[in-house]
C-alpha positions as CSV (number, residue, x, y, z in Angstrom):
1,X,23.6,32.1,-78.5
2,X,22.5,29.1,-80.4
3,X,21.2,26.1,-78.6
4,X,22.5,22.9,-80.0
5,X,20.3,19.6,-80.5
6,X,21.6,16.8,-78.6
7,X,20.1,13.3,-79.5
8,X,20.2,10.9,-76.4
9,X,19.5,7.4,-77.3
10,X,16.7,5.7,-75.3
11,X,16.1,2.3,-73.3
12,X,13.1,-0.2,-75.3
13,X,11.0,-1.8,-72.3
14,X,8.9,-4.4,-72.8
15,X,6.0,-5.1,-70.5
16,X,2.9,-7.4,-71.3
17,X,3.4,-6.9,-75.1
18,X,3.7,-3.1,-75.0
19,X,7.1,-2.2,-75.8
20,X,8.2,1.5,-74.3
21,X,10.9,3.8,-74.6
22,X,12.4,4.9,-71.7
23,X,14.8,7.7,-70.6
24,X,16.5,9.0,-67.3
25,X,15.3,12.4,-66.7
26,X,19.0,13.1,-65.2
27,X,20.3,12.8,-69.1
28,X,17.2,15.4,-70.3
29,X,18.1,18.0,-67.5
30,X,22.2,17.9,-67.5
31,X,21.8,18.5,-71.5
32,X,19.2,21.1,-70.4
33,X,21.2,22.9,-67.9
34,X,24.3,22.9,-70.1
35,X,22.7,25.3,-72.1
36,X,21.4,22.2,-75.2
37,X,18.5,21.0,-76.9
38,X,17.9,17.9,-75.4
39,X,16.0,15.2,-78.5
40,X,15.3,11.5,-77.8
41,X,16.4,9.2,-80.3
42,X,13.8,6.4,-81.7
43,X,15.5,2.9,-82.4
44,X,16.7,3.6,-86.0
45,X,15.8,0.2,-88.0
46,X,17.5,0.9,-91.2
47,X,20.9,3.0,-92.2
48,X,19.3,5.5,-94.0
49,X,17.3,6.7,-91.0
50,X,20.1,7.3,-89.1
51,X,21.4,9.3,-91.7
52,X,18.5,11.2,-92.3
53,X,18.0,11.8,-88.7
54,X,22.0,12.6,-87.4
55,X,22.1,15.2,-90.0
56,X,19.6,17.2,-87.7
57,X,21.6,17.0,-85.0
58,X,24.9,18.9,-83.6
59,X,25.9,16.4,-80.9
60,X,24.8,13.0,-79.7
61,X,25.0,11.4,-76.0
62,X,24.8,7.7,-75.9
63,X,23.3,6.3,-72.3
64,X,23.5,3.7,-70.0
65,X,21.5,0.6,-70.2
66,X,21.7,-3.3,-70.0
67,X,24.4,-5.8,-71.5
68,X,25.5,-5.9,-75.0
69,X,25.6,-9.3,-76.7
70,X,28.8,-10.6,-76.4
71,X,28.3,-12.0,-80.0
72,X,29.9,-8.8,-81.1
73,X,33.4,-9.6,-79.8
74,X,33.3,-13.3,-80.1
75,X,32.2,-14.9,-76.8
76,X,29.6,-16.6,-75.0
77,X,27.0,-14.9,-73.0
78,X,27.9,-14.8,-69.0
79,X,25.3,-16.5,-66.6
80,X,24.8,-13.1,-65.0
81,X,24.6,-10.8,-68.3
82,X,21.4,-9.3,-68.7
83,X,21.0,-8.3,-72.7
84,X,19.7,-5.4,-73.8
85,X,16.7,-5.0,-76.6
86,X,18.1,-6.5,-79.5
87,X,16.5,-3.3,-81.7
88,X,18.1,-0.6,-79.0
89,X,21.3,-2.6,-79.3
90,X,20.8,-2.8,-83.2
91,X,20.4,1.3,-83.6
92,X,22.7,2.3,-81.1
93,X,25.6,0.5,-83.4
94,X,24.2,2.2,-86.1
95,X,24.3,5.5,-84.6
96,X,27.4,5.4,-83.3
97,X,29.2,4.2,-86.7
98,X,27.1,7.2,-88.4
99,X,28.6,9.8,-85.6
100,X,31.9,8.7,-85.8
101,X,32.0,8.4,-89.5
102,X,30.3,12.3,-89.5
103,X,32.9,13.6,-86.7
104,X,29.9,14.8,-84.2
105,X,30.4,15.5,-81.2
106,X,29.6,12.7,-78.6
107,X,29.9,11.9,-74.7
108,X,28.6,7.8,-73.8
109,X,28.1,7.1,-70.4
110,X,28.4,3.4,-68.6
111,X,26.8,1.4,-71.6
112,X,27.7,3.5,-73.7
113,X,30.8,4.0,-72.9
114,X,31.4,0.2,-73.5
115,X,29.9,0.4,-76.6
116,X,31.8,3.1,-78.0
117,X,34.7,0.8,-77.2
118,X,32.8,-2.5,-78.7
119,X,32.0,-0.5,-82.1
120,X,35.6,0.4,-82.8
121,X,36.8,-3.2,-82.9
122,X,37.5,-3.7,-78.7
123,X,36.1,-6.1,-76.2
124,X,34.1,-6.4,-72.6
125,X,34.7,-8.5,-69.3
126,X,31.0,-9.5,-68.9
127,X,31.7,-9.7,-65.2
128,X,34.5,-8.1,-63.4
129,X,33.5,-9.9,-60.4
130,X,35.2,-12.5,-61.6
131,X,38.2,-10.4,-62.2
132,X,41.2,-10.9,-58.6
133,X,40.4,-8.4,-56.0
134,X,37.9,-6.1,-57.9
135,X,36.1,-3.3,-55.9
136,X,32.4,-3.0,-55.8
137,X,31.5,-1.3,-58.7
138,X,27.5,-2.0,-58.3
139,X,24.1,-0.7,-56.9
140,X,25.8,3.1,-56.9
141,X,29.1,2.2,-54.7
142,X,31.5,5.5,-55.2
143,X,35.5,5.3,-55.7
144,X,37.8,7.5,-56.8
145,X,39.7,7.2,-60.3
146,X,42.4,8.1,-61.0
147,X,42.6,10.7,-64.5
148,X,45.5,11.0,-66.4
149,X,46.6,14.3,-67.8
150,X,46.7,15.5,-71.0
151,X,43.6,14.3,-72.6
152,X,40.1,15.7,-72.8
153,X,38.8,13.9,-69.9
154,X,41.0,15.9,-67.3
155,X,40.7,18.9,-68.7
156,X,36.8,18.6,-68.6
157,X,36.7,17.5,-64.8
158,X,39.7,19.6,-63.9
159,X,41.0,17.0,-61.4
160,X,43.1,14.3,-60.8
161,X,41.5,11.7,-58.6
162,X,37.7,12.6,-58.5
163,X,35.2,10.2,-56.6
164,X,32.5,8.6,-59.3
165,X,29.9,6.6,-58.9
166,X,28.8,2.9,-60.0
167,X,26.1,1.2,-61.9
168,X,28.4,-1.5,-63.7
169,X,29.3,-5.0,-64.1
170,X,31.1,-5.3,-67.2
171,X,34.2,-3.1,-68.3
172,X,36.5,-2.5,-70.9
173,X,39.1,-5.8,-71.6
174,X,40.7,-5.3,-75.0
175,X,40.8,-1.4,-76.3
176,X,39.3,-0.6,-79.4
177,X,41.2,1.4,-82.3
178,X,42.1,4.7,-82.3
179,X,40.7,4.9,-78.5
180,X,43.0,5.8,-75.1
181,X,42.0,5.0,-71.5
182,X,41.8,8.8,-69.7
183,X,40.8,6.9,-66.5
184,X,41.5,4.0,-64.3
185,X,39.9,2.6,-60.8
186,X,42.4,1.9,-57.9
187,X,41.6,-1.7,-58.8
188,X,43.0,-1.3,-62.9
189,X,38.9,-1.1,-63.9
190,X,38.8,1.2,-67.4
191,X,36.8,4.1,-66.2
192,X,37.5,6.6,-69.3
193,X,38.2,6.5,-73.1
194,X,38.3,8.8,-75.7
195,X,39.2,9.2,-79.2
196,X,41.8,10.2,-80.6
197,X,40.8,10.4,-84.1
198,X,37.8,12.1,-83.3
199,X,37.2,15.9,-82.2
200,X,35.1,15.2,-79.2
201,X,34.1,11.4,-78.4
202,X,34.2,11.0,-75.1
203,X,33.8,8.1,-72.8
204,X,33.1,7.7,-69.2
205,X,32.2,4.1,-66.9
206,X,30.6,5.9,-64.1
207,X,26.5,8.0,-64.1
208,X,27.6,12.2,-64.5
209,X,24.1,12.6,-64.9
210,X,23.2,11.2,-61.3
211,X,25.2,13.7,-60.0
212,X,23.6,17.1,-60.4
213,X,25.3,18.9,-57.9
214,X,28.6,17.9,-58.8
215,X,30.1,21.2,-60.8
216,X,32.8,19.6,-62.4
217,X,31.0,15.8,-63.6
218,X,28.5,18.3,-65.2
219,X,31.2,19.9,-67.3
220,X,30.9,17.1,-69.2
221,X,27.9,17.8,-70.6
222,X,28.5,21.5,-71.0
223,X,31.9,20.3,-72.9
224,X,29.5,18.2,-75.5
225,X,27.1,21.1,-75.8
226,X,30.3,23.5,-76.4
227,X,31.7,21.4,-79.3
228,X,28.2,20.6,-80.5
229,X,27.9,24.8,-80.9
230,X,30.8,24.7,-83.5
């Protein structure tokens, strides 16, 4: 059975004047154990290498990582937003414009997830802290969310009110085109999106990949590397 490539996008660390890539190993081994390919992703600089490189692939998985600009959606950095790389945050809009535009199939988790939702036009609260009676949704707190039916999402996880986890401080505020939510928190957080222009673009808030022995979070990833076979 073939073994489809799945690019996952990379964190750029800089430390001293070295700069770095850097990459979960929970991402590597769910792609892994879902039967894929697993191929890190350099920060593209120009359109053409993102071309030239996405044709190679059969699926893509965008990861977490720090804040996106705000810039993108209009508004003012928040006092606590911590950006990301401005060349990571640069490519991954680049990629994500060429996977959509190509149809591939494509799961983004936490920051990615938000940017999936920035690309197509939507927006962020940089700090849901400062939201009315917000749960904790930092330093790996759990919750349940609630998933409604008929959409990929439930399907995937095969129930109704799983418990996630949470690395997160910003969250889905305006929803961008052509997206539905799949998910909610008890406290009205976004938790899931997907497409529904798309084939398979998938988003989740919460970490899947930090949950290995979870049968049903890693469907996810076998659900990417199933439509990344066709």
């Amino acid at each position: 059975m073939k073994r489809p490539l799945i690019g996952i996008n990379c964190k750029i660390i800089t430390d001293a004047g070295d700069s770095y890539y850097k990459l979960d190993r929970n991402y590597v081994r769910s792609v892994e154990r879902a039967g894929g390919i697993p191929v890190l992703m350099p920060a593209f600089r120009k359109a053409a290498e993102v071309h030239s490189f996405l044709e190679r692939l059969d699926g893509v998985l965008f990861t977490g990582g720090p804040d996106i600009n705000p810039c993108r959606w209009g508004q003012r950095k928040h006092r606590k937003s911590e950006l990301m790389h401005e060349d990571r945050e640069k490519s991954d809009f680049m990629a994500l414009r060429e996977v959509l535009r190509r149809n591939l199939p494509a799961l983004c988790i936490c920051c990615g997830h938000q940017e999936l939702n920035v690309a197509l036009g939507g927006s962020l609260h940089q700090h849901v802290y400062d939201l009315p009676d917000v749960d904790s949704h930092t330093d790996g707190a759990t919750h349940p969310v609630g998933i409604f039916r008929s959409n990929k999402l439930r399907d995937i996880v095969g129930k109704d009110h799983p418990r996630v986890n949470s690395w997160h401080h910003q969250a889905i505020d305006k929803l961008g085109r052509g997206l539905m939510i799949t998910a909610v928190a008890d406290d009205g957080i976004v938790e899931g999106v997907e497409s529904v222009a798309h084939r398979f673009v998938v988003g989740v808030q919460w970490h899947p990949e930090r949950m290995q022995d979870d049968s049903r979070q890693q469907n996810l990833f076998r659900a990417l590397v199933a439509e990344a076979r066709h």
